[in-house]
C-alpha positions in Angstrom: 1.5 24.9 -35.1 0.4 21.2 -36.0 1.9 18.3 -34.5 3.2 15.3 -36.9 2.6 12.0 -35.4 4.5 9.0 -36.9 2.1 6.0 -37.8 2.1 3.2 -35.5 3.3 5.7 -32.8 0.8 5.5 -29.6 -0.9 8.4 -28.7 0.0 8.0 -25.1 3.6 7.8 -26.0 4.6 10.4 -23.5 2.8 8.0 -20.2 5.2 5.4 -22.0 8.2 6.9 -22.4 7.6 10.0 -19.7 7.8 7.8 -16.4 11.1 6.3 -17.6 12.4 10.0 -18.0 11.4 11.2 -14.8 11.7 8.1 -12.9 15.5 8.0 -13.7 15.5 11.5 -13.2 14.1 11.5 -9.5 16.3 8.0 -8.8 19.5 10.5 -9.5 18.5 13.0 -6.9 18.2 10.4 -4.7 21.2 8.9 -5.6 23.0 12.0 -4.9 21.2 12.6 -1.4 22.7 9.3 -0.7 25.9 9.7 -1.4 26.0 13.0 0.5 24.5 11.0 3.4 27.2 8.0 2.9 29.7 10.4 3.5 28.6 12.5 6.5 27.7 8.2 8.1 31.7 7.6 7.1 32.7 11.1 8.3 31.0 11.1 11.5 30.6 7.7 12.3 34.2 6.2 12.6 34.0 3.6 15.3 30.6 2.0 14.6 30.9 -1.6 14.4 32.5 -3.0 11.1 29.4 -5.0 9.6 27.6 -2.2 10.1 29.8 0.3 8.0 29.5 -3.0 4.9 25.7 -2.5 5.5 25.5 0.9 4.5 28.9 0.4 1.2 26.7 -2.5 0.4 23.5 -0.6 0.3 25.2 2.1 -1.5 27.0 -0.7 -4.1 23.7 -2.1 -4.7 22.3 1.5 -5.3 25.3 2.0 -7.6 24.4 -0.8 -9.9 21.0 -0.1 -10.3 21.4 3.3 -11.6 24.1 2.3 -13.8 21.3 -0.2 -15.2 18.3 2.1 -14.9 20.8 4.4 -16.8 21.3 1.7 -19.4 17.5 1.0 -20.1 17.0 4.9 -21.0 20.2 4.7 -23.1 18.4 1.9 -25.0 14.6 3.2 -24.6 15.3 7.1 -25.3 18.5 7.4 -27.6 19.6 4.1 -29.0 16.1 2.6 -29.7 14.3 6.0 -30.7 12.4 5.6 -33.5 11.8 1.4 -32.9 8.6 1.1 -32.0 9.9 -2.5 -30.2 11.5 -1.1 -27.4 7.6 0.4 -26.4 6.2 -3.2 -26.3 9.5 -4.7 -24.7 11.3 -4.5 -22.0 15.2 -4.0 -22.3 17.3 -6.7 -20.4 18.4 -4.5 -17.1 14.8 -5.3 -16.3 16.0 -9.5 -15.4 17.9 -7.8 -12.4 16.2 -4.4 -11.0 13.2 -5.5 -9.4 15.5 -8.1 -7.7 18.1 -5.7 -6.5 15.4 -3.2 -5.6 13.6 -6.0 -2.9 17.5 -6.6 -2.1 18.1 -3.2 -0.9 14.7 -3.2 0.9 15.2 -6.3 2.6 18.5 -5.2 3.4 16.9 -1.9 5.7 14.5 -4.3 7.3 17.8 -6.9 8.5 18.9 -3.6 10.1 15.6 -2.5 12.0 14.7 -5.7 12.9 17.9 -6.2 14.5 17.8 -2.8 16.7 13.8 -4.0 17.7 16.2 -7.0 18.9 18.3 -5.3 20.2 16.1 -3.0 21.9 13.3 -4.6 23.3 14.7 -8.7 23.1 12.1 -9.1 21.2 12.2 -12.2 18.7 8.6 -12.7 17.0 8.3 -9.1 15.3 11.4 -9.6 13.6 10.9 -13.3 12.5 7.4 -12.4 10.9 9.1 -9.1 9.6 11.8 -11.1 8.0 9.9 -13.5 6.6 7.2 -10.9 4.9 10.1 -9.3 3.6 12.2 -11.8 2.1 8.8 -13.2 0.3 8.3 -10.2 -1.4 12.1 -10.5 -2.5 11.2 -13.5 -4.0 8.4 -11.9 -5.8 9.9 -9.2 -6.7 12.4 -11.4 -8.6 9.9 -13.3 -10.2 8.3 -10.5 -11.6 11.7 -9.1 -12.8 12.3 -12.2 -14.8 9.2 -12.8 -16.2 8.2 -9.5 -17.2 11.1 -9.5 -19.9 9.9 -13.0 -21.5 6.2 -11.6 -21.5 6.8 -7.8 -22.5 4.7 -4.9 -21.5 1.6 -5.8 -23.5 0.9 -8.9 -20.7 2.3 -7.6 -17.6 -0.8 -7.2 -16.2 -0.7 -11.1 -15.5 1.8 -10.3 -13.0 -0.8 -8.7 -11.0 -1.1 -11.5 -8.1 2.9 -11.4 -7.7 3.1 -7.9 -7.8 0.3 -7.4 -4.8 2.5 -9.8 -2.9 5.9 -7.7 -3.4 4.9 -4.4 -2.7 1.9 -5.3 -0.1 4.6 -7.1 1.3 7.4 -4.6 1.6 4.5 -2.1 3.1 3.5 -4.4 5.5 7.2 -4.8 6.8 7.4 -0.9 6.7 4.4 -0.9 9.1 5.3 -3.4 11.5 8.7 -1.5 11.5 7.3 1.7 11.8 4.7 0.6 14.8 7.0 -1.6 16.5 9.5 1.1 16.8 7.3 3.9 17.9 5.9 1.4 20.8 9.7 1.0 21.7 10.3 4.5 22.1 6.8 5.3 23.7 8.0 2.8 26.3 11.1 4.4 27.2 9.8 7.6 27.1 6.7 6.4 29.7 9.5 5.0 32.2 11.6 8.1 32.3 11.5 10.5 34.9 14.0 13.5 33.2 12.4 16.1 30.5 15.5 15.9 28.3 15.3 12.5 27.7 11.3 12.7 27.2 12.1 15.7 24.3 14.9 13.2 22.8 12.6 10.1 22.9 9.8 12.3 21.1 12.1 13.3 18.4 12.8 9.7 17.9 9.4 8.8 17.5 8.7 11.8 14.7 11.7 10.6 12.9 10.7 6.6 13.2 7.1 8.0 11.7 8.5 9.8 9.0 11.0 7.7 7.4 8.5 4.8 7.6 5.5 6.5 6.2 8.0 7.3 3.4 9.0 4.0 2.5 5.6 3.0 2.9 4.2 5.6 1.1 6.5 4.6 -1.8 5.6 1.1 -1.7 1.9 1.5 -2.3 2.1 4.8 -4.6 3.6 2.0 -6.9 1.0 -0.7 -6.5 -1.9 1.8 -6.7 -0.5 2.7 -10.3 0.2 -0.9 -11.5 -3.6 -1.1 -11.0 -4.8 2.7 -12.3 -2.6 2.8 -15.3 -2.6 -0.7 -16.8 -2.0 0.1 -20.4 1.2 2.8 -20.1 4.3 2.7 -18.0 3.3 5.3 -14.9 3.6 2.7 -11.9 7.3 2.7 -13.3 7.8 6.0 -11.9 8.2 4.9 -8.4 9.6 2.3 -9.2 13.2 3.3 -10.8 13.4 5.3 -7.2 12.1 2.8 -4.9 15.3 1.7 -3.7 16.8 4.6 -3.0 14.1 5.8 -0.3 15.1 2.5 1.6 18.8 3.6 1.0 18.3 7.2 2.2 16.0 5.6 5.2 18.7 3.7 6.7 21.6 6.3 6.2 18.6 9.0 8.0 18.3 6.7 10.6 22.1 6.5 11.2 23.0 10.0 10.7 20.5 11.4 12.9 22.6 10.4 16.1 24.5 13.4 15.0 21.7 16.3 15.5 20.5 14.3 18.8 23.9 14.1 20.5 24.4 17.7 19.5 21.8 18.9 21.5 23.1 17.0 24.4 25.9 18.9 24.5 29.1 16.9 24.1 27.5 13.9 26.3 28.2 10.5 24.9 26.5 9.2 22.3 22.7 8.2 22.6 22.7 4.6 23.2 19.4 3.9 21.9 21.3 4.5 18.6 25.1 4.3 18.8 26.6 0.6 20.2 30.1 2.3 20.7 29.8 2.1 24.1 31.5 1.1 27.3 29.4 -1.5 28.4 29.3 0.2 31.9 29.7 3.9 33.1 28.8 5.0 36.6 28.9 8.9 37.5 28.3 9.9 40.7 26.7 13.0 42.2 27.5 15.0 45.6 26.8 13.1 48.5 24.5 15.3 50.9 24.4 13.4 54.6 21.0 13.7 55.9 19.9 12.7 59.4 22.8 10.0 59.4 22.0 9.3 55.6 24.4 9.5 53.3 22.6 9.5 49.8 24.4 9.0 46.7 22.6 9.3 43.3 24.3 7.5 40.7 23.5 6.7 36.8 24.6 4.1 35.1 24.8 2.9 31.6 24.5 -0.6 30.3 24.4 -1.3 26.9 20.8 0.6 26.0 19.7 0.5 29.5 20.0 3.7 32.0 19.6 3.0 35.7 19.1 5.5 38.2 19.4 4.0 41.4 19.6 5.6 44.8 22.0 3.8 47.1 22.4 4.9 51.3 24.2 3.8 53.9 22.8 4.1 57.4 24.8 5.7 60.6 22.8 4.2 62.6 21.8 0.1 64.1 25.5 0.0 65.8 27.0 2.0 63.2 26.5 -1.0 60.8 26.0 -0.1 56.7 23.6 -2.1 55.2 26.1 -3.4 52.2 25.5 -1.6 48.7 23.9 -4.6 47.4 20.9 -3.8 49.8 20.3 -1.1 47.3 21.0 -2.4 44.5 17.4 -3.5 42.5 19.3 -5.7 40.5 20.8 -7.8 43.5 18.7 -10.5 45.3 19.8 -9.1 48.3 17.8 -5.6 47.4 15.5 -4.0 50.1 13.9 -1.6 48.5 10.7 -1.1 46.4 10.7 -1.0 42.5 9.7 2.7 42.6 13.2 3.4 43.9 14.7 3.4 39.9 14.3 4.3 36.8 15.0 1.9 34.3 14.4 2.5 30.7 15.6 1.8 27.3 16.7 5.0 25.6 19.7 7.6 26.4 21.6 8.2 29.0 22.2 11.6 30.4 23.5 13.3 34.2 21.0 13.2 36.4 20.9 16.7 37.3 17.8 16.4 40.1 18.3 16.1 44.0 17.4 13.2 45.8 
C-alpha cells in the first residue's frame, strides 16, 4: 500500500505535529497524578498552615490553565487547522502565556524549598542566589513565550541564548535545591544517636535525590532537544509537561509525611516536614536512682530541633541539688560538656535507650 503525500506537506510532518500529540498526552497523565496527589495533600493534611494549602490550589490552578491552553493549541493544530499548512510554520496564541506560566509554577516549587532550607538550617545565601536564578529564568521564559509567536517556528532558533538561560537556569535551581537539601539531612542524620531516625533521615535523602533529579532531568531533556532537533517540534515534548513534574514534586514532597509517620507508628508528625506542632513537648522516661543519682532522660521538641538532654540531681554535698539549669546545655549556667546531648534537625521520636 502507497502512501499519498499532499504537496507542500513536510516530510517530517509527524516530528511536527507528533510532539504536540504526545506532549499533551503525557501532560494529562500528569495532570491526573496531580490531582490524585491534591487530594490525598487536602485529605491528609488538614491543619497545615493556610498559605501553604493556597500554594499547592495555586499550583494546581496554574496547572489547570495550562492544560486548558495546551488543550486549545491541539484543538487548533490537530482538528481545527488540519489541512492549513500555517498552523506548521506558526505558533497558535496559547503560546504568549505557557512558557510564562510554566517558569511560574517552577518558581513557585523553588519559593517552597527554599523556604524549608530556611527554615531548616537558617540559612539565607542559598535561598537568595536560588531565588534569584529562578526568577531570571521566569523572565526568560516569558520572553521567549512572547516572542516566539511574533517570529514563528521557522526563526525560533534565534531564541537560542534566552532559552539556555531559562532552562540552564531552572536546572541549576533544581541542583542547588537538590544538594542543599541532601547536606541538610546528611547533617541531621551525622548528629543523631537513634537508628530510627538515621533510617527516616536516609529515606529523606532518596526522596530529596529523586524528585530533584526529576525536575532536573526534565529541565535539560528539553534544552538538549531545542539544540538536536532545530528544524521540527521535538524539544516541545517536554515541554507541554514541564510544569506538571514541578507540580507533582511539591505535592511528593508534601504527601510523603504520610508513609514516614506511618512507620513511626502513630508518633507525631515528623517535624522536619510537618510545622503543626507544639512548639514544645517534653516526655520523660523512668527515673533509675543510682549511687545517689537520680537520672532522668528527657526529649524534647522545638520547632525542628530534638534535644536529648540528660538532667541529675545529686544526694550528695549537704543534700544540696545542683538546680536543673546546671544541666541544661542551653542555660549559661550549664556544667556539663557538649557530648552530654544530642541536638539535631530532623524527627523527633521516644528515646527508648537507658542512660
Amino acid at each position: 500500500m502507497t502512501s499519498t503525500v499532499l504537496p507542500g506537506v513536510p516530510p517530517d510532518i509527524d516530528l511536527i505535529n507528533g510532539p504536540m500529540l504526545l506532549g499533551n498526552l503525557f501532560g494529562y497523565m500528569f495532570y491526573g497524578i496531580l490531582i490524585v496527589q491534591v487530594f490525598i495533600y487536602s485529605s491528609r493534611f488538614q491543619r497545615d498552615p493556610k498559605w501553604m494549602k493556597g500554594l499547592v490550589w495555586f499550583v494546581l490552578g496554574v496547572d489547570t490553565l495550562m492544560s486548558i491552553l495546551f488543550t486549545i493549541t491541539a484543538w487548533d493544530g490537530l482538528a481545527k487547522g488540519w489541512g492549513d499548512l500555517n498552523t506548521l510554520s506558526q505558533l497558535d496564541w496559547p503560546f504568549n502565556a505557557l512558557p510564562c506560566l510554566s517558569g511560574l509554577v517552577s518558581s513557585t516549587v523553588h519559593v517552597f524549598f527554599c523556604w524549608r532550607i530556611w527554615k531548616l538550617a537558617k540559612i539565607v545565601s542559598v535561598p537568595i542566589l536560588i531565588m534569584a536564578i529562578s526568577v531570571t529564568s521566569w523572565a526568560m521564559a516569558s520572553y521567549c513565550g512572547i516572542t516566539s509567536v511574533a517570529i514563528g517556528v521557522a526563526r525560533i532558533g534565534e531564541l537560542r541564548p534566552f532559552v539556555i538561560v531559562w532552562l540552564g537556569g531552572v536546572a541549576i535551581a533544581d541542583a542547588l535545591v537538590t544538594a542543599t537539601m541532601v547536606y541538610i539531612l546528611f547533617r541531621a542524620g551525622a548528629k543523631s544517636a537513634f537508628s530510627q531516625t538515621n533510617s527516616v533521615v536516609g529515606k529523606l535523602i532518596t526522596l530529596t535525590v529523586e524528585t530533584g533529579m526529576t525536575t532536573t532531568a526534565g529541565a535539560l531533556i528539553e534544552l538538549i532537544f531545542f539544540f538536536a532537533f532545530p528544524h521540527n517540534n521535538m524539544h516541545f515534548l517536554p515541554f507541554l509537561f514541564l510544569a506538571k513534574l514541578y507540580s507533582n514534586t511539591l505535592l511528593a514532597t508534601l504527601n510523603a509525611r504520610a508513609a514516614f509517620n506511618g512507620e513511626r507508628r502513630g508518633t507525631h508528625p515528623a517535624a522536619l516536614w510537618d510545622d503543626d506542632v507544639s512548639s514544645t513537648q517534653l516526655s520523660s522516661r523512668g527515673k533509675v536512682p543510682y549511687n545517689g543519682v537520680q537520672i532522668t532522660t528527657a526529649t524534647t521538641r522545638h520547632a525542628d530541633h530534638e534535644l536529648v538532654v540528660i538532667e541529675g540531681r545529686s544526694a550528695g554535698l549537704a543534700g544540696q541539688p545542683y538546680p536543673p539549669s546546671a544541666f541544661n546545655p542551653y542555660s549559661p549556667d550549664y556544667q556539663g560538656k557538649k557530648s552530654d546531648f544530642i541536638d539535631f534537625e530532623s524527627t523527633e521520636h521516644q528515646n527508648d535507650g537507658r542512660v
